[in-house]
C-alpha positions as CSV (number, residue, x, y, z in Angstrom):
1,X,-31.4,38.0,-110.1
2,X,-32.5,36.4,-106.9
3,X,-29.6,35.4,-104.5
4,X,-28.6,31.5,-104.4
5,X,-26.5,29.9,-101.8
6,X,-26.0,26.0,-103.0
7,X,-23.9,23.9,-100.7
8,X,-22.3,20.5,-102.5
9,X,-19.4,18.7,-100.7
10,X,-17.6,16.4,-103.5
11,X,-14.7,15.1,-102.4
12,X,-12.3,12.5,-104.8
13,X,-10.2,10.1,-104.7
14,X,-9.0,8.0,-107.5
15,X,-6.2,4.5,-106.9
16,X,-3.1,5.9,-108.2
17,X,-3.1,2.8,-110.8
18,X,-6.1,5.3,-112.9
19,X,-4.3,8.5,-112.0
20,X,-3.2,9.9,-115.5
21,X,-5.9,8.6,-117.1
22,X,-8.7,11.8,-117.5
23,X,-11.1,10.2,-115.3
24,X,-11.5,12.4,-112.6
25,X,-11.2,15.5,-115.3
26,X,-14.3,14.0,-116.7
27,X,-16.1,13.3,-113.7
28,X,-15.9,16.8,-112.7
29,X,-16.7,18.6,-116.3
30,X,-19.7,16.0,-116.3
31,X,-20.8,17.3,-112.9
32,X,-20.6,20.5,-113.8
33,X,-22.1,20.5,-117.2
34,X,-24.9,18.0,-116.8
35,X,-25.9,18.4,-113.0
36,X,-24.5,22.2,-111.4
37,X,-25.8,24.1,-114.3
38,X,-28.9,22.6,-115.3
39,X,-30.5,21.1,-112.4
40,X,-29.2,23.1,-109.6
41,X,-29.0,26.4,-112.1
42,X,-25.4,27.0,-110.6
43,X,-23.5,30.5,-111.5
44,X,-20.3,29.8,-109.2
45,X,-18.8,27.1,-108.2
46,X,-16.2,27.2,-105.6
47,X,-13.7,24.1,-104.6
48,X,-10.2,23.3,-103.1
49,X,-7.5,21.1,-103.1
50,X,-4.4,20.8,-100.6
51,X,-2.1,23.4,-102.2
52,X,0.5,20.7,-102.4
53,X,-1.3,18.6,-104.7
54,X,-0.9,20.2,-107.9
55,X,-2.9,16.7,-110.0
56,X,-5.7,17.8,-108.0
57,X,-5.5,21.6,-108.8
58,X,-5.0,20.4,-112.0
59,X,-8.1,18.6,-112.5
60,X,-10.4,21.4,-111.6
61,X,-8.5,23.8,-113.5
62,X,-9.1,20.9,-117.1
63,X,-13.0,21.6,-115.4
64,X,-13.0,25.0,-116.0
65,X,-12.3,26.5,-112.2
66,X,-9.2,29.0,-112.3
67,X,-7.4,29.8,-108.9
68,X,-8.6,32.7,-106.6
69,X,-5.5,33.2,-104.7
70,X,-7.6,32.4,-101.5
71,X,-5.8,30.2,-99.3
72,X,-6.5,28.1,-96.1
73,X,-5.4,26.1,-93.5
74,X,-7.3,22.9,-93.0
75,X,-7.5,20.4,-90.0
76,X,-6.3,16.9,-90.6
77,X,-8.1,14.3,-88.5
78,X,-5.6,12.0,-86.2
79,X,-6.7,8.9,-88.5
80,X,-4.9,10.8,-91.2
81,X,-1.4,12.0,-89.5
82,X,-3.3,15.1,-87.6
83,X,-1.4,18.8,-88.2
84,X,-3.0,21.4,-90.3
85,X,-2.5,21.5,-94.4
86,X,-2.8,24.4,-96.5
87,X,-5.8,24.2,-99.6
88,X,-6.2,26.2,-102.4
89,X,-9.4,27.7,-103.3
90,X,-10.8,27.7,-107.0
91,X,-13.7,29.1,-108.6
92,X,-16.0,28.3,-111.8
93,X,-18.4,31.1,-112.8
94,X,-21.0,30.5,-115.5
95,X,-20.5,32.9,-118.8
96,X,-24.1,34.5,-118.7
C-alpha cells in the first residue's frame, strides 16, 4: 500500500443558540463518509480539540474518532486572550 500524507485543516464553530442540536456531529460524519474516504481515499484521520472542551471532543468521538492520549500545548494568538491551551488529539482509522 503506497504511503499517503493528506493534510486538511477544518476548524468549527457553531453559535451556541445551535449547540445541542447534532449539527456539527453531522457535518463531521458527512465529511468523513462522503469526502475523506471516497475522494481523498483517507485511512486515518487525525484532529483535536482544546482538552477543555469536552462538546467538541464529543463531536468527533459521535464521528467516529476515539482519543489517542496524545496531548499538546497550543499558542493562542493575542486577539484571543494570548497564553498557551492544552488540545487533545483524536484519530479515525478506516476498517479495511
Amino acid at each position: 500500500m503506497a504511503s499517503h500524507l493528506i493534510c486538511n485543516v477544518v476548524v468549527d464553530y457553531l453559535a451556541p443558540e445551535y449547540h445541542g442540536k447534532g449539527i456539527m456531529t453531522s457535518v463531521l460524519t458527512s465529511l468523513i463518509e462522503n469526502y475523506f474516504v471516497p475522494y481523498l481515499d483517507a485511512h486515518i484521520i487525525r484532529a483535536s480539540a482544546f482538552s477543555d472542551n469536552p462538546a467538541s471532543i464529543r463531536v468527533q468521538e459521535k464521528s467516529g474518532l476515539v482519543r489517542t492520549g496524545e496531548k499538546y500545548l497550543v499558542q493562542i494568538t493575542e486577539v484571543k486572550g494570548g497564553g498557551k491551551r492544552e488540545e487533545s488529539v483524536l484519530e479515525w482509522r478506516r476498517n479495511v
